[in-house]
Legacy VTK file of the C-alpha trace (Angstrom):
# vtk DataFile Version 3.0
C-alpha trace
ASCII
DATASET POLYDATA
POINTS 86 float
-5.988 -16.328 -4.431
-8.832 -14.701 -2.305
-6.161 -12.690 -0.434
-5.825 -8.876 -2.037
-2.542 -7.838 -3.485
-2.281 -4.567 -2.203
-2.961 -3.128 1.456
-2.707 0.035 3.293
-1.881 -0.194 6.915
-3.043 3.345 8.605
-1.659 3.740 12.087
-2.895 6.010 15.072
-0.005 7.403 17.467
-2.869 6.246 20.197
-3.582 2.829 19.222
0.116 0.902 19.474
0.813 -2.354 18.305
-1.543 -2.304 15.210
-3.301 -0.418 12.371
-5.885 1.506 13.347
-7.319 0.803 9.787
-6.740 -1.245 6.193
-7.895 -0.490 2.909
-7.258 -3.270 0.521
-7.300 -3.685 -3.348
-6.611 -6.491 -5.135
-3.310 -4.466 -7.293
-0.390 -4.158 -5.570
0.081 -0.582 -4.253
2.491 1.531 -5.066
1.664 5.102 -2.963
-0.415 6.431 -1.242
-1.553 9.921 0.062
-4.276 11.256 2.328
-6.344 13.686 -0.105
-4.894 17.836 0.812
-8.339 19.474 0.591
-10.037 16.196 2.317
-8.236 14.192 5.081
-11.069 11.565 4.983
-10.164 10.024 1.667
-7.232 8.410 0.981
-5.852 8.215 -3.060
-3.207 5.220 -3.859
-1.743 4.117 -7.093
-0.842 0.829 -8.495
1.749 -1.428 -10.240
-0.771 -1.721 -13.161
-1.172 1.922 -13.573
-4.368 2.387 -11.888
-5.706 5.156 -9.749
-7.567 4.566 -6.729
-9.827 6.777 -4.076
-10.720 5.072 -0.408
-13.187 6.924 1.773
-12.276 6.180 5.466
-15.859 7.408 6.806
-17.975 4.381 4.841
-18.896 1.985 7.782
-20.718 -1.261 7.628
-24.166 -1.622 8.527
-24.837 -1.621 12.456
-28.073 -2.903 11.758
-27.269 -7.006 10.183
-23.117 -6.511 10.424
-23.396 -6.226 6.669
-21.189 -4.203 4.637
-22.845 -1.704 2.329
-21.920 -1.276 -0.724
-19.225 1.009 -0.302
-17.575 -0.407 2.255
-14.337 1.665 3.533
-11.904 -0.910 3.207
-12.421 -1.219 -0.492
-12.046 1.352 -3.015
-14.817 3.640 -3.379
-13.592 4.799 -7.545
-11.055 3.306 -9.583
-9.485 4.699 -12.724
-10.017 4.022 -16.702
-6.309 2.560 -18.019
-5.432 4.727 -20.879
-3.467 2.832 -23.452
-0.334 5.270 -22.868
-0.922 5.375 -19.011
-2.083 8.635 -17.140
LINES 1 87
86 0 1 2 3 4 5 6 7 8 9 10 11 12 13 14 15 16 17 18 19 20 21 22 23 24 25 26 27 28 29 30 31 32 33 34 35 36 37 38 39 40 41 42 43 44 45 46 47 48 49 50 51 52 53 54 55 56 57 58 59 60 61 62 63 64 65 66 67 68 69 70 71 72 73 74 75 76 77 78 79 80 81 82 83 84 85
């Protein structure tokens, strides 16, 4: 139940073997794009009709290990459902 529902596995040509990166939600993910004007945010959609925006340059907290409080593998907005979708 803790585990999320929907992940995004970005790769690196230079790293082999595994991804370089995961963003996770907790709605199973339907597609996903890197952002055309901004290659550092990453926009997915889900089953339930949400929207979602990931910004790969959050980092946790060097300081106490801590994430802050946007941390990059979670979504950094999420989209209103609209009673007739999008």
């Amino acid at each position: 139940m803790d585990e999320p529902d929907g992940l995004i596995d970005i790769f690196s040509v230079s790293l082999q073997g595994r991804p370089e990166l995961t963003l996770n939600c907790q709605y199973e993910i339907t597609k996903a794009m890197f952002n055309p004007h901004n290659p550092n945010i990453v926009i997915g959609s889900t089953m339930s009709g949400y929207l979602l925006e990931w910004d790969i340059r959050a980092k946790k907290d060097p300081i106490s290990g801590n994430a802050e409080r946007k941390n990059r593998s979670q979504p950094i907005q999420k989209s209103c459902l609209a009673a007739n979708g999008h």
